[in-house]
N, C-alpha and C positions, 0 to 999 in steps of 0.2 A: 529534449531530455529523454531519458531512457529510465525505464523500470518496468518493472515486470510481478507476477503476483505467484509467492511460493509458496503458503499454504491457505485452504478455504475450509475458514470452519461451517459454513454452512450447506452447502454445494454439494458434498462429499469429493471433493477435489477437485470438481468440474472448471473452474476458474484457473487452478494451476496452470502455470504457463500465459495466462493472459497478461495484453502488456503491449511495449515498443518493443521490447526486448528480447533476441533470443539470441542463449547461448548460457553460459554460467551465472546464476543468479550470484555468486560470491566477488564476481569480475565489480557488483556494483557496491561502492562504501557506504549506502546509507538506508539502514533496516528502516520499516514504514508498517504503520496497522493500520486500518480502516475499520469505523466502532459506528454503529447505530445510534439513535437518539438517547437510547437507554444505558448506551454504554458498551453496550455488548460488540466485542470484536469479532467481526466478520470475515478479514482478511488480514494477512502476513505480506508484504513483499518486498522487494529492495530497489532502491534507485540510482540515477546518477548525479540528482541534487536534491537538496532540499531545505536549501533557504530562498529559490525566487519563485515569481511567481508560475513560473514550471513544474514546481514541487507539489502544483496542486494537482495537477493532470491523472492521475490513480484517480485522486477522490472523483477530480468530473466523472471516471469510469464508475465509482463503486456507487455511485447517484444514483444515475440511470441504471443499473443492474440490480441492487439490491435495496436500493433505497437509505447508502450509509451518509451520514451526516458530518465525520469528524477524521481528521488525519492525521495521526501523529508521527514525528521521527523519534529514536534514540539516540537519545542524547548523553553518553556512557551509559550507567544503568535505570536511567529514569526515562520516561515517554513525555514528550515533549506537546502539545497542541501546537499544530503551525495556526 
């Protein structure tokens, strides 16, 4: 799976660009946030899937880096919990 992370709201962008992925973040169909226990979104980014168990591999990253909890896709205009 491919994805990659386009915007970090806590970082000051430092995270931009992290990922499988490089090249056009738009090349991938499936927007993705990363949210803290509390809720709070931590990260923005896009993938290549995001219904198997592949679609979890962002969050293994945003775990170990920021300590995020939760990972959602969009799903037209709602955010979905996988």
């Amino acid at each position: 799976m491919k994805w990659v992370i386009t915007q970090d709201q806590i970082d000051n962008g430092e995270a931009v660009g992290k990922g499988t992925f490089k090249g056009d973040a738009a090349a991938l169909p499936h927007a993705f946030r990363l949210l803290d226990d509390d809720g709070e979104v931590y990260y923005h980014g896009r993938s290549s899937d995001n219904s198997s168990e592949a679609a979890f591999q962002p969050l293994d990253w945003a775990m170990a880096h920021a300590g995020c909890t939760t990972i959602q896709y969009r799903n037209g205009s709602t955010w979905e919990t996988l």
